[in-house]
NULOFI-348867 format. One record per residue: residue number from 1; residue in one letter; x, y, z of N, C-alpha, C in turn. Coordinates in Angstrom, 1 decimal, decimal comma, padded with zeros to 4 digits. Example, Ala and Ser with C-alpha at 12.3 -4.5 7.8 and 13.67 -1.06 7.14 Angstrom:
<nr 1	rest A	n_px 013,2	n_py -005,7	n_pz 007,8	ca_px 012,3	ca_py -004,5	ca_pz 007,8	c_px 013,2	c_py -003,3	c_pz 007,8> .
<nr 2	rest S	n_px 012,8	n_py -002,2	n_pz 007,1	ca_px 013,7	ca_py -001,1	ca_pz 007,1	c_px 012,9	c_py 000,0	c_pz 007,9> .
END
This chain:
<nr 1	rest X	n_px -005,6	n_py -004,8	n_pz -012,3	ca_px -006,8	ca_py -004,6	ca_pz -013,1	c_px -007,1	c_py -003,2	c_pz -013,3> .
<nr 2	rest X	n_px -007,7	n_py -002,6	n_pz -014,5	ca_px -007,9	ca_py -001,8	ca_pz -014,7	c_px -009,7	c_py -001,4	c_pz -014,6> .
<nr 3	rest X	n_px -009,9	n_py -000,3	n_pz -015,2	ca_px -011,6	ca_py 000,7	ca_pz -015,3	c_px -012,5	c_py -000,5	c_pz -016,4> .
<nr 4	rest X	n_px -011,3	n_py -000,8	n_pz -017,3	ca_px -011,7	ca_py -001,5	ca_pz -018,4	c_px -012,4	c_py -002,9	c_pz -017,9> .
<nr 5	rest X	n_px -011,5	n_py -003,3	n_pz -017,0	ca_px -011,7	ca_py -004,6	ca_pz -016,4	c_px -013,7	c_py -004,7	c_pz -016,0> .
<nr 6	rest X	n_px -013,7	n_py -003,7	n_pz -015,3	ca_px -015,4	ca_py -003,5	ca_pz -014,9	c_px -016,3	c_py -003,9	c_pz -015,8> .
<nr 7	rest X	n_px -015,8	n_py -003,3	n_pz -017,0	ca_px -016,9	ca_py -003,9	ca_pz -018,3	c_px -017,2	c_py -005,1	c_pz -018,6> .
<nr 8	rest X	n_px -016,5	n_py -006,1	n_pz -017,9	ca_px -016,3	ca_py -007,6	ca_pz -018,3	c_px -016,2	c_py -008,5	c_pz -016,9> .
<nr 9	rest X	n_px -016,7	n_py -008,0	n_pz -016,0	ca_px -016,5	ca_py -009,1	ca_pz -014,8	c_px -017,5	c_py -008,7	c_pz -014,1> .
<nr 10	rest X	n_px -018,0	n_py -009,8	n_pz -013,2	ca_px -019,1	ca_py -009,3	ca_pz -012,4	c_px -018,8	c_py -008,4	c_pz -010,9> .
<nr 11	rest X	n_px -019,8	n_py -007,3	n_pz -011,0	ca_px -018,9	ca_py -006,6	ca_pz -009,5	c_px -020,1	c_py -005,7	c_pz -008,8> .
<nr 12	rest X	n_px -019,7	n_py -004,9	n_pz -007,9	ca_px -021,2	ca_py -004,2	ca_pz -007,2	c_px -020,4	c_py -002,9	c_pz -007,0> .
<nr 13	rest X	n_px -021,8	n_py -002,1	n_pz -006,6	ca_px -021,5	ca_py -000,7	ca_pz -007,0	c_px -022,0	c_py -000,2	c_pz -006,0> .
<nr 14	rest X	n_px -021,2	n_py 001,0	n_pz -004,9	ca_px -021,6	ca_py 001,8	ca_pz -004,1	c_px -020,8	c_py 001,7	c_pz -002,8> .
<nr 15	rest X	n_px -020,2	n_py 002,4	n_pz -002,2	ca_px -019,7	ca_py 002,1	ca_pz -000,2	c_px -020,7	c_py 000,8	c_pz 000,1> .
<nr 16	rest X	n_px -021,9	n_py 000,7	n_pz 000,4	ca_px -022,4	ca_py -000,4	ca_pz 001,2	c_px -022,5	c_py -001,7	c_pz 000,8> .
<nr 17	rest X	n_px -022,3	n_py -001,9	n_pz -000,6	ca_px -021,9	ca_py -002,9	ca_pz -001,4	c_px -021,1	c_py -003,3	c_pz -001,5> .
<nr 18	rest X	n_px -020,0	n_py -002,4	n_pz -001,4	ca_px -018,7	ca_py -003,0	ca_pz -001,8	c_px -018,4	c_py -003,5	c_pz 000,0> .
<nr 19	rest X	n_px -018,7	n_py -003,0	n_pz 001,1	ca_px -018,3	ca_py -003,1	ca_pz 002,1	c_px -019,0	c_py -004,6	c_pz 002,4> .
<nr 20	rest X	n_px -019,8	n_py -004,7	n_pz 001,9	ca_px -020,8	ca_py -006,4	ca_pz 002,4	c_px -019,8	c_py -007,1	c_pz 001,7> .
<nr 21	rest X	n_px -019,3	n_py -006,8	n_pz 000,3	ca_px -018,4	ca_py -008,0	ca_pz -000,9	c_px -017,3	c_py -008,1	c_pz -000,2> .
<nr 22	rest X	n_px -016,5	n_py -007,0	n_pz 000,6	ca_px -015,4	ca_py -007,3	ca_pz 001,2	c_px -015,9	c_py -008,1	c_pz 002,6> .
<nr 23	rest X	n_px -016,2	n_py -008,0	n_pz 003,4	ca_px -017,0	ca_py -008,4	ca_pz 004,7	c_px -016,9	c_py -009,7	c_pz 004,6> .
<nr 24	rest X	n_px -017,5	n_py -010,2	n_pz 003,6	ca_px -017,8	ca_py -011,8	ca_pz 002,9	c_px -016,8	c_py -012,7	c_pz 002,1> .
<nr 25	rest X	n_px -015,8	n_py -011,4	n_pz 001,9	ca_px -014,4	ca_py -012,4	ca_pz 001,3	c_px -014,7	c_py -012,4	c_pz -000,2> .
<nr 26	rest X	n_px -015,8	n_py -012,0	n_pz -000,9	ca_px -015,8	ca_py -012,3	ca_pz -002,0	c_px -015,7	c_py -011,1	c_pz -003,0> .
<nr 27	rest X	n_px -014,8	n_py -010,2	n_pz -002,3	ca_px -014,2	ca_py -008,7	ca_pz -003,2	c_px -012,3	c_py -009,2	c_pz -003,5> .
<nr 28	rest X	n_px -012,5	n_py -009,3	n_pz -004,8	ca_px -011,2	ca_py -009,7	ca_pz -005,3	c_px -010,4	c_py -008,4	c_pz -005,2> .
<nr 29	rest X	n_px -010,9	n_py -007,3	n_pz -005,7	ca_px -010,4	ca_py -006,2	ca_pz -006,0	c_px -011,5	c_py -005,0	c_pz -005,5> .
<nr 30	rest X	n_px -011,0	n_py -003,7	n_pz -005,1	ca_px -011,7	ca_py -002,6	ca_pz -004,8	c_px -010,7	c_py -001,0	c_pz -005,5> .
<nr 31	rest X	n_px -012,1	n_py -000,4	n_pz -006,2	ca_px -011,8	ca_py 000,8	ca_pz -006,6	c_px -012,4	c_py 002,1	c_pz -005,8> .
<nr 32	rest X	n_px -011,6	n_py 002,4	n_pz -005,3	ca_px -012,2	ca_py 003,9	ca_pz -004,4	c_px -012,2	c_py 005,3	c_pz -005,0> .
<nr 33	rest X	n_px -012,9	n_py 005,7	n_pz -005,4	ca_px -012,6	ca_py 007,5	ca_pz -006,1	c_px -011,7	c_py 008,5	c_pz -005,5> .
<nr 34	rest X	n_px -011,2	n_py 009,5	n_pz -005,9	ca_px -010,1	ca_py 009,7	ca_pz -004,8	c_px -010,9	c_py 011,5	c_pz -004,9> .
<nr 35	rest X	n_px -012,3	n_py 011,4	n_pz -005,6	ca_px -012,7	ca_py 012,5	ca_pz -005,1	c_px -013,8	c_py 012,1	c_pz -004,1> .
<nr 36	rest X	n_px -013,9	n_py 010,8	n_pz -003,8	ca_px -015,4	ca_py 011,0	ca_pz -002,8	c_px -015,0	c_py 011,5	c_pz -001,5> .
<nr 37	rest X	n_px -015,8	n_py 011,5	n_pz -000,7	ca_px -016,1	ca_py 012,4	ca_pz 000,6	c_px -015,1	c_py 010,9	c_pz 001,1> .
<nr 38	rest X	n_px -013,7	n_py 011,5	n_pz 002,3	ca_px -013,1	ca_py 010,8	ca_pz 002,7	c_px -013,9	c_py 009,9	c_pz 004,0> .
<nr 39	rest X	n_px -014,7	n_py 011,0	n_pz 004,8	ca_px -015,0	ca_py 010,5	ca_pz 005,8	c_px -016,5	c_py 009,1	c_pz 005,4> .
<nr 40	rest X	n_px -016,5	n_py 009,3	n_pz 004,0	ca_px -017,4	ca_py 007,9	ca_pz 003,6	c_px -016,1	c_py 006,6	c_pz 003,1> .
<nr 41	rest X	n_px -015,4	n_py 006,8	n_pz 002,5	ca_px -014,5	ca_py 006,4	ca_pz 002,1	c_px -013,4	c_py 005,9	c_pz 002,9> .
<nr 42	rest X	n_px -013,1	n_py 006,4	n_pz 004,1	ca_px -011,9	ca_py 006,0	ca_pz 004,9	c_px -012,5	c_py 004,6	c_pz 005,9> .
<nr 43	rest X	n_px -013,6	n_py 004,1	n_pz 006,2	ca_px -014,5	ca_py 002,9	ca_pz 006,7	c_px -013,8	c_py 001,8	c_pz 005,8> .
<nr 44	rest X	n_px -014,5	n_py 002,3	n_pz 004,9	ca_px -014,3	ca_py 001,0	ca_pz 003,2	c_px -012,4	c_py 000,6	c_pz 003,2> .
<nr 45	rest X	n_px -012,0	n_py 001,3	n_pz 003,0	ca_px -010,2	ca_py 001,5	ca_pz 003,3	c_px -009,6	c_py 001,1	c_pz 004,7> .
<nr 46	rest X	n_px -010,4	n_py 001,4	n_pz 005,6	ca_px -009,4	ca_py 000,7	ca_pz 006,5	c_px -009,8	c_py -000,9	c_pz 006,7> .
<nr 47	rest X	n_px -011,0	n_py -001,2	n_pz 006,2	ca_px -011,8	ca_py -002,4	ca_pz 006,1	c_px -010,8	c_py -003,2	c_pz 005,1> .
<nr 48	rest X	n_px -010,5	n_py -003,0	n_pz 004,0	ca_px -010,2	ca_py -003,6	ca_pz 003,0	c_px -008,4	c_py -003,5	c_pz 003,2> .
<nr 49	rest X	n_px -007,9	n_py -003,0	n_pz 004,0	ca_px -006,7	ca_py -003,0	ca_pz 004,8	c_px -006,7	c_py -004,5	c_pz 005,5> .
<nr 50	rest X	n_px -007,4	n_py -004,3	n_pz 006,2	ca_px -007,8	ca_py -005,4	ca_pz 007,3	c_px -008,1	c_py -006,7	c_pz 006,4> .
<nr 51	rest X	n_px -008,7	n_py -006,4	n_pz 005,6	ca_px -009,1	ca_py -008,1	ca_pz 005,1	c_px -008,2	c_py -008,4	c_pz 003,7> .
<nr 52	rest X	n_px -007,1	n_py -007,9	n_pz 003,7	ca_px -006,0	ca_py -007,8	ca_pz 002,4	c_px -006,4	c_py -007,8	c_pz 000,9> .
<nr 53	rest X	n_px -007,3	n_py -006,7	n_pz 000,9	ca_px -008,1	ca_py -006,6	ca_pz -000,4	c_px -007,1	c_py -005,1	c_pz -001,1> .
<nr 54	rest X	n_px -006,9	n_py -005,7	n_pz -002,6	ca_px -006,2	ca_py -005,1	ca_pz -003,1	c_px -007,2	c_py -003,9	c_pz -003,5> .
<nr 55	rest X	n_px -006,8	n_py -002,4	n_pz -003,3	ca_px -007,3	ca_py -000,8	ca_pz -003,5	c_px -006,9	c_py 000,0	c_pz -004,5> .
<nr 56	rest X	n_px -007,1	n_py 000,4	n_pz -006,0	ca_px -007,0	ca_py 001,3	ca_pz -006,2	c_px -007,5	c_py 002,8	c_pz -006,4> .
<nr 57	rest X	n_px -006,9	n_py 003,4	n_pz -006,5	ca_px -007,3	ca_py 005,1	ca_pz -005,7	c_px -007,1	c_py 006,4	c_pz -006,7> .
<nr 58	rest X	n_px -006,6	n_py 005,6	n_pz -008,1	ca_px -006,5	ca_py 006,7	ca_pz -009,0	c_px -007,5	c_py 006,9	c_pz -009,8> .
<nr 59	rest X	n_px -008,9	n_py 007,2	n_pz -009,6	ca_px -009,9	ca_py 007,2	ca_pz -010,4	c_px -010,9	c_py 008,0	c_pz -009,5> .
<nr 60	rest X	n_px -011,5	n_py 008,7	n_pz -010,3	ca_px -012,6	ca_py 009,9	ca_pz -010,5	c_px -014,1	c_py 008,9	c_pz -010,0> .
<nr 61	rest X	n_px -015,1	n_py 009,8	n_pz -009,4	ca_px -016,2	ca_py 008,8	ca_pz -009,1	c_px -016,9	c_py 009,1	c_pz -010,6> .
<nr 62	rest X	n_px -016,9	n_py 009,9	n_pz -011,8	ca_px -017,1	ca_py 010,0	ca_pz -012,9	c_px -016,8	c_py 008,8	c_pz -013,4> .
<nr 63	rest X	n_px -015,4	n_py 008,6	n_pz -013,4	ca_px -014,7	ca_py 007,3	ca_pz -014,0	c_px -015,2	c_py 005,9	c_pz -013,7> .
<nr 64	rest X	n_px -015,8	n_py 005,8	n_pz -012,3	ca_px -016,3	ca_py 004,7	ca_pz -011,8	c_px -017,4	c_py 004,6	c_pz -012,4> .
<nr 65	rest X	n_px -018,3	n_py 005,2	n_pz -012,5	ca_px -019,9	ca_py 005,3	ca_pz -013,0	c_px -019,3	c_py 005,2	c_pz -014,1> .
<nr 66	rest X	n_px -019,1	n_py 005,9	n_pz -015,0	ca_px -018,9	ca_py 005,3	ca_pz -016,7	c_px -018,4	c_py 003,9	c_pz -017,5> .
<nr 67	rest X	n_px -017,3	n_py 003,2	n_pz -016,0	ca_px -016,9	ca_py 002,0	ca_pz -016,2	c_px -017,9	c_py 000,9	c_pz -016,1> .
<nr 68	rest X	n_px -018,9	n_py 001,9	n_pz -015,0	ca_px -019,6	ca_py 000,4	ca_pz -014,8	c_px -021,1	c_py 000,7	c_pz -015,5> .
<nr 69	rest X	n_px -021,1	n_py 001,7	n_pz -016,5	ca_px -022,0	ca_py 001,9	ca_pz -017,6	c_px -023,2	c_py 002,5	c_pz -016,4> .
<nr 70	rest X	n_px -023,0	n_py 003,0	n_pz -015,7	ca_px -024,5	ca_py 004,0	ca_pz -014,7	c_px -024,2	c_py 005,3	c_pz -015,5> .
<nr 71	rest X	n_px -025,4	n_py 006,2	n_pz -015,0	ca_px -025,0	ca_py 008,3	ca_pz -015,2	c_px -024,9	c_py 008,6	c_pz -014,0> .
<nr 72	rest X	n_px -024,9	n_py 007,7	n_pz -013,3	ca_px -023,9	ca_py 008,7	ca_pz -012,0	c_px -022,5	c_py 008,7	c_pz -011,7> .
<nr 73	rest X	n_px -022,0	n_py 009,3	n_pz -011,0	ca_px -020,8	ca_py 008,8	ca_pz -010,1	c_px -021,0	c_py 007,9	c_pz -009,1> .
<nr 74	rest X	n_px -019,9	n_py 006,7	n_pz -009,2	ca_px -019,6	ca_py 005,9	ca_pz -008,2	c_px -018,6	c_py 006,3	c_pz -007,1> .
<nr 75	rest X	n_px -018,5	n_py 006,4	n_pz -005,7	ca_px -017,8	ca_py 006,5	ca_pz -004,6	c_px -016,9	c_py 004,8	c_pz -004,4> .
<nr 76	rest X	n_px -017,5	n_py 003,9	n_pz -005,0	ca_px -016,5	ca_py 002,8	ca_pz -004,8	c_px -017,6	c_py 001,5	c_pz -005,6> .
<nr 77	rest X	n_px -016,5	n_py 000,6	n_pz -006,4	ca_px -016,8	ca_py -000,7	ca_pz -006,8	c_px -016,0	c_py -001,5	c_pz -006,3> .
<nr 78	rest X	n_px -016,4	n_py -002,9	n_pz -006,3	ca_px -015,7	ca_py -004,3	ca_pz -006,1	c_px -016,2	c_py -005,3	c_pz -007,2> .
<nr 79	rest X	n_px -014,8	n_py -005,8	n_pz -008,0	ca_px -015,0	ca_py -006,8	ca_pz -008,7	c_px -015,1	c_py -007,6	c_pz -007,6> .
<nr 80	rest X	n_px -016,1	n_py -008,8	n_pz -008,2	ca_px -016,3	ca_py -010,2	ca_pz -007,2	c_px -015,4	c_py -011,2	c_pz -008,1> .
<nr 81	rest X	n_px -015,0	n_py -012,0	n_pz -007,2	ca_px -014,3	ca_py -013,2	ca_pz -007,1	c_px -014,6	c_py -014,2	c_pz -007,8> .
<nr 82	rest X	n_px -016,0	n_py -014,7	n_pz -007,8	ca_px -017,0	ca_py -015,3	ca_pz -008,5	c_px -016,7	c_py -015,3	c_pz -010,0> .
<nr 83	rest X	n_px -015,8	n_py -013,6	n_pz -010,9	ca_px -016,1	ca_py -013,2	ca_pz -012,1	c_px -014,4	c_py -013,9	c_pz -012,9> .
<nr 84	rest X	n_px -014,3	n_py -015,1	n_pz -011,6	ca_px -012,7	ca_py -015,6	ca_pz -012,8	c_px -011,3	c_py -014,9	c_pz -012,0> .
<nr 85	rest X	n_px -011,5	n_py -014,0	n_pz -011,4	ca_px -010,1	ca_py -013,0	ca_pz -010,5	c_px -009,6	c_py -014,2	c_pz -010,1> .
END
């Protein structure tokens, strides 16, 4: 899945959101910025290690926020499972 994919599936936005979606089984996918602060970011990662949630890592927290239509930067999204994945 790609940035694009965000604009069309249902998903949540931020470390403590995505960490409850994973927690709960119902994070299909997770995107991590590969500029955010690692020591917020390495919890969420080794979590989604543990619960076989697919990570990708090539995206800007600029890139996240734009995907998911905010003006901020996002530190991490999860599409939900719920959205057809």
């Amino acid at each position: 899945m790609t940035l694009e994919t965000l604009k069309n599936t249902s998903h949540v936005i931020g470390i403590k959101q995505v960490m409850k979606a994973v927690n709960k089984g119902t994070a299909a996918q997770v995107f991590v910025a590969d500029d955010a602060d690692e020591r917020v970011t390495r919890p969420l990662l080794e979590l989604c290690a543990g619960q076989n949630v697919k990570t990708v890592r090539q995206v800007t927290m600029k890139d996240l926020g734009a995907a998911c239509s905010i003006e901020v930067g996002a530190a991490a999204v999860a599409i939900l499972k719920s959205s057809g994945c």
